[in-house]
PAMIKE-507719 format. One line per field, with one value per atom (N, C-alpha, C): residue number from 1; x, y, z; atom name; residue in three letters. Coordinates in steps of 0.2 Angstrom, whole numbers, padded with zeros to 4 digits. Layout:
N
i	[NUM, ...]
xx	[X, ...]
yy	[Y, ...]
zz	[Z, ...]
at	[CA, ...]
aa	[ALA, ...]
//
This chain:
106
i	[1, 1, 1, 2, 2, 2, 3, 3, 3, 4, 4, 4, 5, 5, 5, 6, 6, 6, 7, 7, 7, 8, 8, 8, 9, 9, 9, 10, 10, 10, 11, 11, 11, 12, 12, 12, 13, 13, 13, 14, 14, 14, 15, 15, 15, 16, 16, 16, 17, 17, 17, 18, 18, 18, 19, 19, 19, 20, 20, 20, 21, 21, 21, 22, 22, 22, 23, 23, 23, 24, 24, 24, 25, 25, 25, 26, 26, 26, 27, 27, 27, 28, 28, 28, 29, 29, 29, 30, 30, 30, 31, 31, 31, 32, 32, 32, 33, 33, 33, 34, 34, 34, 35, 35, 35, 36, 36, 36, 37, 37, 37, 38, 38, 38, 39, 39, 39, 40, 40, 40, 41, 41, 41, 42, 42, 42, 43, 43, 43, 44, 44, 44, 45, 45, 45, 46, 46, 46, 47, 47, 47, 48, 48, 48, 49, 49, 49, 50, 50, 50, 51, 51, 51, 52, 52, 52, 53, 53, 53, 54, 54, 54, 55, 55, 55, 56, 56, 56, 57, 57, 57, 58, 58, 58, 59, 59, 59, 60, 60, 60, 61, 61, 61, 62, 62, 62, 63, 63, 63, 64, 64, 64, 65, 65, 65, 66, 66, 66, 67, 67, 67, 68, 68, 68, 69, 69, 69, 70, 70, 70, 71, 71, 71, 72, 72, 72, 73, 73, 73, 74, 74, 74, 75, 75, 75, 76, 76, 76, 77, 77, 77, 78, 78, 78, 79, 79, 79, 80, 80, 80, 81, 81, 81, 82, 82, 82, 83, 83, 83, 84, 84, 84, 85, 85, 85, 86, 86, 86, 87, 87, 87, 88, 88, 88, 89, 89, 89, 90, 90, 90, 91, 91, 91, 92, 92, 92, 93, 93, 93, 94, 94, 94, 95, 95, 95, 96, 96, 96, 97, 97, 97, 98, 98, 98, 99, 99, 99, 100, 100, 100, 101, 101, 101, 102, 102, 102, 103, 103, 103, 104, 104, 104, 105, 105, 105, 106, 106, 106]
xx	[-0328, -0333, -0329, -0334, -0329, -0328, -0325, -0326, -0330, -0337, -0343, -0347, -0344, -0348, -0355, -0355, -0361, -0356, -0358, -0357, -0362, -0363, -0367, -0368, -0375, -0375, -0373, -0371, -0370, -0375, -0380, -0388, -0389, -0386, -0387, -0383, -0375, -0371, -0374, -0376, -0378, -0385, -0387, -0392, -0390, -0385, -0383, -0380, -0377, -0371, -0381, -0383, -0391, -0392, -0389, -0391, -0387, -0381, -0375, -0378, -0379, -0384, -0374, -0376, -0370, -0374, -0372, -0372, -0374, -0374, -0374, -0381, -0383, -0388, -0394, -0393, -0398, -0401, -0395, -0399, -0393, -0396, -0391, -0386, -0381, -0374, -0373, -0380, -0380, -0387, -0391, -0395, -0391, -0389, -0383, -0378, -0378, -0374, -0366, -0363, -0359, -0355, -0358, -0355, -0353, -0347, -0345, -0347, -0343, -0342, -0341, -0346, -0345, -0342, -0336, -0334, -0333, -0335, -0333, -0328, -0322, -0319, -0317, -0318, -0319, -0318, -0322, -0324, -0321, -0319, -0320, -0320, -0324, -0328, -0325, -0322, -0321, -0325, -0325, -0330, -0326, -0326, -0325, -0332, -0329, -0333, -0332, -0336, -0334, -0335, -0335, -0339, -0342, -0347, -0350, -0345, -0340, -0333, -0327, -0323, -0317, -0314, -0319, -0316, -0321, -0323, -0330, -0328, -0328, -0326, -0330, -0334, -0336, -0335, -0329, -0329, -0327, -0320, -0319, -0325, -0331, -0336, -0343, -0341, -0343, -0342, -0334, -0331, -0332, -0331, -0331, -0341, -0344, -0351, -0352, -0351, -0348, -0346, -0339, -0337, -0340, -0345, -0347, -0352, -0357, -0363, -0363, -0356, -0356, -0351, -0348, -0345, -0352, -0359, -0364, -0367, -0364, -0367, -0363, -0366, -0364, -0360, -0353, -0348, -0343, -0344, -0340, -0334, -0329, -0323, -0320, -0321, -0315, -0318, -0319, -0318, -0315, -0313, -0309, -0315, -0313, -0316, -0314, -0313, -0308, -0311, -0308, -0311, -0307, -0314, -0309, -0312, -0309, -0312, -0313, -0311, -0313, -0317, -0322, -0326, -0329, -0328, -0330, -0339, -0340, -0348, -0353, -0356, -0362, -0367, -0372, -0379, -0383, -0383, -0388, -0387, -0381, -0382, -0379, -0379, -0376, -0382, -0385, -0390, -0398, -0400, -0408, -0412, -0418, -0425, -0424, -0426, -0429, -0427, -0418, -0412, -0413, -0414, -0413, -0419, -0425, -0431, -0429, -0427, -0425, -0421, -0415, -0409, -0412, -0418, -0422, -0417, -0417, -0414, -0416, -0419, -0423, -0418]
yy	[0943, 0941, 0942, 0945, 0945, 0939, 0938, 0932, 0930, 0934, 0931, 0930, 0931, 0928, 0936, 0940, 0942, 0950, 0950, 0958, 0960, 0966, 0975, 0975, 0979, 0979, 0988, 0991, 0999, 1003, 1001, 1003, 1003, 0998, 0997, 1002, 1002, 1007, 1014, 1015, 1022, 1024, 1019, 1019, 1022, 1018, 1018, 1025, 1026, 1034, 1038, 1037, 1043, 1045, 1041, 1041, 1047, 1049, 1052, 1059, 1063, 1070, 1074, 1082, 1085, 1090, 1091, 1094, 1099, 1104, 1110, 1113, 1111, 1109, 1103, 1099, 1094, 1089, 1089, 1086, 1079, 1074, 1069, 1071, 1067, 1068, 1068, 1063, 1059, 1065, 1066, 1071, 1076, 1079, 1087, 1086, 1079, 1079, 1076, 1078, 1078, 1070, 1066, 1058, 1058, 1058, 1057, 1050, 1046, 1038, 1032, 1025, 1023, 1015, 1013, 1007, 1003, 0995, 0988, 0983, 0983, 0978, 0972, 0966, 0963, 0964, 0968, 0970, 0976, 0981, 0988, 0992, 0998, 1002, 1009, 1011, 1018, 1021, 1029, 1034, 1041, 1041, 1048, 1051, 1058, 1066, 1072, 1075, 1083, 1084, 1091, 1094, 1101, 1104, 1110, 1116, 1115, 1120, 1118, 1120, 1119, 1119, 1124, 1126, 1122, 1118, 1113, 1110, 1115, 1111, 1106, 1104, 1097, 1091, 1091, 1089, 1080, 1081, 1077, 1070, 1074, 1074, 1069, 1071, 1070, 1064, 1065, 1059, 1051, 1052, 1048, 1043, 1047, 1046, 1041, 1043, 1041, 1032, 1034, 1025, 1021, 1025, 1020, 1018, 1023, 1017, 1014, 1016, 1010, 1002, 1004, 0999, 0995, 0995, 0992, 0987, 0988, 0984, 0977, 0972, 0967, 0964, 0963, 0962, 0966, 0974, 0977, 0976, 0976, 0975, 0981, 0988, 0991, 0998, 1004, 1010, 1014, 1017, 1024, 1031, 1033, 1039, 1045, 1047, 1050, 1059, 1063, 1071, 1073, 1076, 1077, 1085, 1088, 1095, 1097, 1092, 1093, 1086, 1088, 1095, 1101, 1104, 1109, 1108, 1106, 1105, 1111, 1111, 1116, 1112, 1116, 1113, 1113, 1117, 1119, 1116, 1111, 1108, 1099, 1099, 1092, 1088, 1093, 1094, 1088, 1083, 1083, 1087, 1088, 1092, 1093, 1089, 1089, 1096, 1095, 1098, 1105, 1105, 1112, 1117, 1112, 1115, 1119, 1113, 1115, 1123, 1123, 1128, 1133, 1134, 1140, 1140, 1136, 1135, 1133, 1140, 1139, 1138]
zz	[-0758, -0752, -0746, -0741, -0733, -0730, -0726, -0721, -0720, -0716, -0714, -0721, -0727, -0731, -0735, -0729, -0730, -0736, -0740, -0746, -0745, -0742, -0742, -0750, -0749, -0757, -0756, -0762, -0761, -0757, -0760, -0756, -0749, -0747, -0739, -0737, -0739, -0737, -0738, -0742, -0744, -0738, -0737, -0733, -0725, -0722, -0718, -0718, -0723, -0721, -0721, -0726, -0724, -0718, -0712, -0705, -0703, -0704, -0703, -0704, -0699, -0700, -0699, -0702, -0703, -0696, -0690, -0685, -0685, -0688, -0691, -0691, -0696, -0701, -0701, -0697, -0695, -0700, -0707, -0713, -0714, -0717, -0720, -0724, -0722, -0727, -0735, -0736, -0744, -0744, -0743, -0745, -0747, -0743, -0744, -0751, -0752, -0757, -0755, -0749, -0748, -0747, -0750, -0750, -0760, -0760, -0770, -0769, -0767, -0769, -0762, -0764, -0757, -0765, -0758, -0764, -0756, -0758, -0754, -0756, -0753, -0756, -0749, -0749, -0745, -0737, -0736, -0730, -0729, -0732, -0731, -0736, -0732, -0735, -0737, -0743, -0742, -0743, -0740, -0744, -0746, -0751, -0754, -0752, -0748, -0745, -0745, -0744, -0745, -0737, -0735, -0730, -0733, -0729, -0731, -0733, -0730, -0730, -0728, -0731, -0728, -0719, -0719, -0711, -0706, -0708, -0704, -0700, -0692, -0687, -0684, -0685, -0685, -0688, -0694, -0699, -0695, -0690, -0686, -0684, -0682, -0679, -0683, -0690, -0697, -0699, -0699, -0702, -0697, -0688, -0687, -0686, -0685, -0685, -0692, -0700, -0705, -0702, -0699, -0698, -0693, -0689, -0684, -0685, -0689, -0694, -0700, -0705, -0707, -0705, -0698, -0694, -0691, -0691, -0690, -0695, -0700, -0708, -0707, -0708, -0708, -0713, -0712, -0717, -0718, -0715, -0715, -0709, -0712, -0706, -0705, -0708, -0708, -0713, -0711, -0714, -0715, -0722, -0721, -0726, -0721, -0726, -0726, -0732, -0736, -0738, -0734, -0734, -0743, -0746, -0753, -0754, -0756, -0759, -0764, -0768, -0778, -0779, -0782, -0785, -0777, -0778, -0772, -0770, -0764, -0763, -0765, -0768, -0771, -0771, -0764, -0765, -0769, -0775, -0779, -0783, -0783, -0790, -0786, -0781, -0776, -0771, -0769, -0765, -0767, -0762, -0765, -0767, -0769, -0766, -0763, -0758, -0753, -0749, -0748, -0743, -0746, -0754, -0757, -0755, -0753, -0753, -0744, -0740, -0733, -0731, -0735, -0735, -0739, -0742, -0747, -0752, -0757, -0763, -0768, -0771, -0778, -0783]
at	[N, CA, C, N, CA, C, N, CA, C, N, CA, C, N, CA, C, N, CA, C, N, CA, C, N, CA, C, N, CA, C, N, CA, C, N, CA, C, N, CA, C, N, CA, C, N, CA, C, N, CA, C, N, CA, C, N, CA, C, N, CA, C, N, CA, C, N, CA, C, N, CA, C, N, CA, C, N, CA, C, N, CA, C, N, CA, C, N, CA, C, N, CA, C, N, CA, C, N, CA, C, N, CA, C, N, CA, C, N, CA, C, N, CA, C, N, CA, C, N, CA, C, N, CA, C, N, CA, C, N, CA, C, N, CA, C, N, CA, C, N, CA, C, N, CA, C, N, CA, C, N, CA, C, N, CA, C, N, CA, C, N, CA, C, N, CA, C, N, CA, C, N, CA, C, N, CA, C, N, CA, C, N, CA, C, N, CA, C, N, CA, C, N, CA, C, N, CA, C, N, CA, C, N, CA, C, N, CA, C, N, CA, C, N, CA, C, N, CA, C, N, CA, C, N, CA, C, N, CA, C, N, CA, C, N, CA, C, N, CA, C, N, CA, C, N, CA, C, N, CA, C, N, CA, C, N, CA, C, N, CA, C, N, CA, C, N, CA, C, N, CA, C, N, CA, C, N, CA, C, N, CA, C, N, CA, C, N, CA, C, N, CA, C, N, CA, C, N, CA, C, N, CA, C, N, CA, C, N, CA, C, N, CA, C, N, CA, C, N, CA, C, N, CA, C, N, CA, C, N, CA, C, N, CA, C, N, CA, C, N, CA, C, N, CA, C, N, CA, C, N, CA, C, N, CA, C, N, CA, C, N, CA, C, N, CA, C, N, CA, C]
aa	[UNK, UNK, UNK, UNK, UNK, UNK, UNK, UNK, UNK, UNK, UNK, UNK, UNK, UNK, UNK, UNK, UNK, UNK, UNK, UNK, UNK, UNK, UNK, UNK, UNK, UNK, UNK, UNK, UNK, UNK, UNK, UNK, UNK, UNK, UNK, UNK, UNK, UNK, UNK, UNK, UNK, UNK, UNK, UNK, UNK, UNK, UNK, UNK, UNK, UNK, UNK, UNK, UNK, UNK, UNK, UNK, UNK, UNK, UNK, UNK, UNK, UNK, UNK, UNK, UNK, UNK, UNK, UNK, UNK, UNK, UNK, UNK, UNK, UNK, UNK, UNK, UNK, UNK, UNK, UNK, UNK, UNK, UNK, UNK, UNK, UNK, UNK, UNK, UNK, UNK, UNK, UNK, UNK, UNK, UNK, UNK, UNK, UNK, UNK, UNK, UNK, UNK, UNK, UNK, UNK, UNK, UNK, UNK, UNK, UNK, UNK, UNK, UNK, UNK, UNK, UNK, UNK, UNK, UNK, UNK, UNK, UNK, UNK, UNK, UNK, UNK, UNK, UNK, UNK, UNK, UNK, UNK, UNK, UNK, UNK, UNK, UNK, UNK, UNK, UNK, UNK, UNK, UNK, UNK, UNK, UNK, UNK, UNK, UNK, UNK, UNK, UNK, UNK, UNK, UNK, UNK, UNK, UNK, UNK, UNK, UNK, UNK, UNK, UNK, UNK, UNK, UNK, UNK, UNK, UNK, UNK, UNK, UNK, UNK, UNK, UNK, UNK, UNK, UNK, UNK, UNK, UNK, UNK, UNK, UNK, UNK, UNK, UNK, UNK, UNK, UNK, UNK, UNK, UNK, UNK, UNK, UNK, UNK, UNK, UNK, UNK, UNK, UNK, UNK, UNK, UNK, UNK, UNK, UNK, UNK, UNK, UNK, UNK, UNK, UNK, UNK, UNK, UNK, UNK, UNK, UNK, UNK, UNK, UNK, UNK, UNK, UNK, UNK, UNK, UNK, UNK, UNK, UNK, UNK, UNK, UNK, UNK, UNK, UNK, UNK, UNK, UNK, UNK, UNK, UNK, UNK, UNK, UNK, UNK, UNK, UNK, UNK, UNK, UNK, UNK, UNK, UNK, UNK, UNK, UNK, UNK, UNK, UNK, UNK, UNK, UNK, UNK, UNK, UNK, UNK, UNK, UNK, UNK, UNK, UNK, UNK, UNK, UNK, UNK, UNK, UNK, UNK, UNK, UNK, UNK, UNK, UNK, UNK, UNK, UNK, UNK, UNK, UNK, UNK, UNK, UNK, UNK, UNK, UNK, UNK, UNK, UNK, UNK, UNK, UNK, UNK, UNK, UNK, UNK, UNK, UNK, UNK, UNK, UNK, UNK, UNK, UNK, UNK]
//
């Protein structure tokens, strides 16, 4: 449990990172797929992520938007979020609906 007592459930995190659009592209980060893993241990959050590419110079831009909504979640003291490149992001199999229908991805 944090100090304030209050534990984020996954959900709300996952909710919040939702917010976090990729620049580029104008779509959620957890949509796109690009969120692998969100884990809470007494008051911080790591998240294992991809970016669309390697070369995503936005990626900076990404990550920090990432810590600052979920530095608004009650209970969170403390974010890392962690760029990872394996598995490599593929939308066609990483992707919602929704996002695939958006990017023309039958």
């Amino acid at each position: 449990m944090s100090e304030t007592g209050t534990v984020p459930s996954y959900e709300q995190l996952r909710e919040k990172l939702a917010e976090v659009l990729d620049p580029e592209i104008n779509l959620s980060i957890v949509e796109l797929g690009l969120v692998y893993d969100i884990q809470y241990d007494d008051g911080t959050v790591l998240v294992t992520m991809t970016l669309t590419s390697p070369g995503c110079p936005l990626g900076p831009v990404i990550r920090g938007e990432a810590y600052a909504k979920l530095r608004e979640v009650p209970g969170v003291k403390d974010v890392d979020v962690q760029i990872v490149w394996n598995p490599p992001w593929d939308p066609r199999t990483m992707a919602s609906e929704d996002v695939k229908m958006a990017l023309g991805i039958w």
